[in-house]
C-alpha positions as a Markdown table, in Angstrom:
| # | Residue | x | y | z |
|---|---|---|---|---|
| 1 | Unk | 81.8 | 13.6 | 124.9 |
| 2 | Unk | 78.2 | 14.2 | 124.7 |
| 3 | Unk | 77.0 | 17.4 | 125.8 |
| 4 | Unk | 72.6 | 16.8 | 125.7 |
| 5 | Unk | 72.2 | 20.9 | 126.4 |
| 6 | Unk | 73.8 | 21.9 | 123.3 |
| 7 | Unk | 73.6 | 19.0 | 121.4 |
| 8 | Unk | 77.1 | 18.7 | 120.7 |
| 9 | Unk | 78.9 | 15.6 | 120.3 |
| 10 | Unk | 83.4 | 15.6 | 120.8 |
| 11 | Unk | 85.1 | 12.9 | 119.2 |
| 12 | Unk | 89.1 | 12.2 | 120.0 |
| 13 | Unk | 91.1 | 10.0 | 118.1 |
| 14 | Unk | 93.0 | 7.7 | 120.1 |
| 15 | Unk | 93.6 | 4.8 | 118.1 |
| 16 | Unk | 97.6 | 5.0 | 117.8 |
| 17 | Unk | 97.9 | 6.4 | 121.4 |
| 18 | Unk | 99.2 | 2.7 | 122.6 |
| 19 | Unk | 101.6 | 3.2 | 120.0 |
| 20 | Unk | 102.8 | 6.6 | 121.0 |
| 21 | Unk | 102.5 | 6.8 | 124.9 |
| 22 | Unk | 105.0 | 5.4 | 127.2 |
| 23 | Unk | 102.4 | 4.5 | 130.0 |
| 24 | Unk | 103.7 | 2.9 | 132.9 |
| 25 | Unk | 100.4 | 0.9 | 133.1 |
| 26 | Unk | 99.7 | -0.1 | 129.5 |
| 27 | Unk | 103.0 | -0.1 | 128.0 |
| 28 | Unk | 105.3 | -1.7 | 130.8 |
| 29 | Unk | 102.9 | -3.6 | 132.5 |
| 30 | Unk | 103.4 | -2.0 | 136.1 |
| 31 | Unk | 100.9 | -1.9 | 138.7 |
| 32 | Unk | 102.2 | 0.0 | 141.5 |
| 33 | Unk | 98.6 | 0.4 | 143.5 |
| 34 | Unk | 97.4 | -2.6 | 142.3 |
| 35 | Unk | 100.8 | -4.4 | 144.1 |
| 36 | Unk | 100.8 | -2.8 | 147.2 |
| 37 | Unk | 103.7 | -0.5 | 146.3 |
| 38 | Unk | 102.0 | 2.7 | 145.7 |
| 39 | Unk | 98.9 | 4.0 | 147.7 |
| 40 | Unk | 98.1 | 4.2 | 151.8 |
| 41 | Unk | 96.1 | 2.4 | 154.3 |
| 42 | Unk | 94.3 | 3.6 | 157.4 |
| 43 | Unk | 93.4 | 1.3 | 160.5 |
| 44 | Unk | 91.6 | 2.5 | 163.4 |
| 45 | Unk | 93.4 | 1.5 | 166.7 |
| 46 | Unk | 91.0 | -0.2 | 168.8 |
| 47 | Unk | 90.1 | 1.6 | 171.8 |
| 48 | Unk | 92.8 | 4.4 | 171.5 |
| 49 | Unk | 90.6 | 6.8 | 169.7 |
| 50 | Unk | 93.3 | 7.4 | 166.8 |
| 51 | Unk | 94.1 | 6.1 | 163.4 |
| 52 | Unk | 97.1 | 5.2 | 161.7 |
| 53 | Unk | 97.8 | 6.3 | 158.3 |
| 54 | Unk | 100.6 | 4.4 | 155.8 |
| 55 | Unk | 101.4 | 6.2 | 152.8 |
| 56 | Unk | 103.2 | 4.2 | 150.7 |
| 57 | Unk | 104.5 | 6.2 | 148.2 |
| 58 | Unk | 106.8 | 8.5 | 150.2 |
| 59 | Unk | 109.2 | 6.9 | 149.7 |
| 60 | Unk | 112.1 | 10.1 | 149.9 |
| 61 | Unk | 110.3 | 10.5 | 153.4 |
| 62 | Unk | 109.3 | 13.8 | 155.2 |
| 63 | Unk | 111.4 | 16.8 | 156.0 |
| 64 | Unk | 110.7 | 16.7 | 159.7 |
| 65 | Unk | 113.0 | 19.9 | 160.7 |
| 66 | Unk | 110.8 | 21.8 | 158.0 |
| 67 | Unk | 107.1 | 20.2 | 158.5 |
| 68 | Unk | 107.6 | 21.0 | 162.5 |
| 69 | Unk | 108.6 | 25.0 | 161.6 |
| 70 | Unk | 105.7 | 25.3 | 159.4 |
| 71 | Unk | 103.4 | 23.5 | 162.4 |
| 72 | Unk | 104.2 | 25.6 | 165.0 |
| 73 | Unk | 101.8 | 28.2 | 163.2 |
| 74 | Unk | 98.9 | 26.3 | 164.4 |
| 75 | Unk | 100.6 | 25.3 | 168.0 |
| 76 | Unk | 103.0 | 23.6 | 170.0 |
| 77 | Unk | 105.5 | 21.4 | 168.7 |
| 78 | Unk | 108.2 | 18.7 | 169.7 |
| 79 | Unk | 110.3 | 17.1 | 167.0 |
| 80 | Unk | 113.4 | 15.2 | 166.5 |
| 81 | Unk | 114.8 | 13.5 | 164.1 |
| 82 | Unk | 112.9 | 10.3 | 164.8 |
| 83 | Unk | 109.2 | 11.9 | 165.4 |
| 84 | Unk | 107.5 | 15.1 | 165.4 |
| 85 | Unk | 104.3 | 15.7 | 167.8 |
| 86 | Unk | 101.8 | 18.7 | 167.5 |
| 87 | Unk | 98.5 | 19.5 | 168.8 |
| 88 | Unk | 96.1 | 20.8 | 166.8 |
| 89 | Unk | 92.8 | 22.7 | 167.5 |
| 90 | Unk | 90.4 | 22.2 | 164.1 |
| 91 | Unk | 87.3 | 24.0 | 164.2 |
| 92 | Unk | 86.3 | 22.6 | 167.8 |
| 93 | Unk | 88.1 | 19.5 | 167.4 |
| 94 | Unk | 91.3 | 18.5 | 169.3 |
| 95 | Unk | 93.8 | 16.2 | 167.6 |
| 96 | Unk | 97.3 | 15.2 | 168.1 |
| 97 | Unk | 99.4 | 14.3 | 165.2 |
| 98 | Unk | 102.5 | 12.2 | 165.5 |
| 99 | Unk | 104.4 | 11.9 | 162.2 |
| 100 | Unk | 107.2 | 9.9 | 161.6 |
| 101 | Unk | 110.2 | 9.8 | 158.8 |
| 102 | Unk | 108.8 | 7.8 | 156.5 |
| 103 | Unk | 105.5 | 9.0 | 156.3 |
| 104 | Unk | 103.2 | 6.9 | 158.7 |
| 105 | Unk | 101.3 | 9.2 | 161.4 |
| 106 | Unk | 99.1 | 8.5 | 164.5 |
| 107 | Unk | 96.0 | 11.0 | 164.3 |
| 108 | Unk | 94.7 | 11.0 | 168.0 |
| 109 | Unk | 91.2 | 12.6 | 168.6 |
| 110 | Unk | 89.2 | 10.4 | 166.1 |
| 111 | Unk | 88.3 | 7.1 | 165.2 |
| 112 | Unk | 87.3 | 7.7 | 161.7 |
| 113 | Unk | 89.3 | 7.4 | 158.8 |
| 114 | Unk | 88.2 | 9.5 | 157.0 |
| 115 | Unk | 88.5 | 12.6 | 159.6 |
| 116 | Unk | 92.4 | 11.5 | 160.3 |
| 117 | Unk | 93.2 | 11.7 | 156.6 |
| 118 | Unk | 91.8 | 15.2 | 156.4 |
| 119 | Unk | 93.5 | 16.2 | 159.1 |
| 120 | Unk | 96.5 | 14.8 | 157.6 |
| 121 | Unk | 96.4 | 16.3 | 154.2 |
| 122 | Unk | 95.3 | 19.5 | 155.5 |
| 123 | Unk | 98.1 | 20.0 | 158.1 |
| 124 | Unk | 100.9 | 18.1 | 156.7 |
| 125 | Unk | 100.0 | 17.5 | 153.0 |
| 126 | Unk | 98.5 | 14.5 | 150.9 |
């Protein structure tokens, strides 16, 4: 590290960390993002004003019963053990969120990827 307003330079050694780590990536040669395995996705569904997020990794899957108590803070909600459905009021946003099991979710009210993975991760977690 090179820090220019104090004029400090940081040096770490890491010329046996190969030999000492046990990194998934380095050591074992797995690439879970890089093969699909890992990771989510986002697609905009054409002319439906929502977005469906994948994420991958969940692979235990989501606690409906306990995601829809801790939901109904913020508003109505009908779950079962197939799919949960909430409406949500953000700022001066509407959206509806439709989760299921394994982790996939419909974010109606936006078009934008972005916006429906914020939503997500603030509502039901990243």
């Amino acid at each position: 590290m090179l820090d220019l307003w104090a004029n400090d330079i940081q040096q770490l050694n890491v010329a046996n960390a190969y030999e000492s780590s046990d990194c998934p990536c380095c050591k074992n040669r797995e690439f879970e993002y890089l093969d699909g395995k890992a990771g989510s996705s986002a697609a905009s569904l054409c002319g439906r004003n929502a977005v469906q997020l994948r994420h991958r990794q969940q692979a235990d899957g989501i606690d409906i019963a306990a995601l829809a108590k801790r939901l109904r803070a913020h508003g109505e909600v009908s779950a079962n053990e197939f799919m949960l459905r909430t409406h949500i009021t953000d700022g001066n946003k509407k959206y509806e969120i439709t989760l299921f099991p394994d982790g996939r979710a419909i974010i109606k009210g936006t078009d934008e990827p972005g916006v429906a993975r914020s939503i997500y991760a603030k509502y039901v977690g990243s």
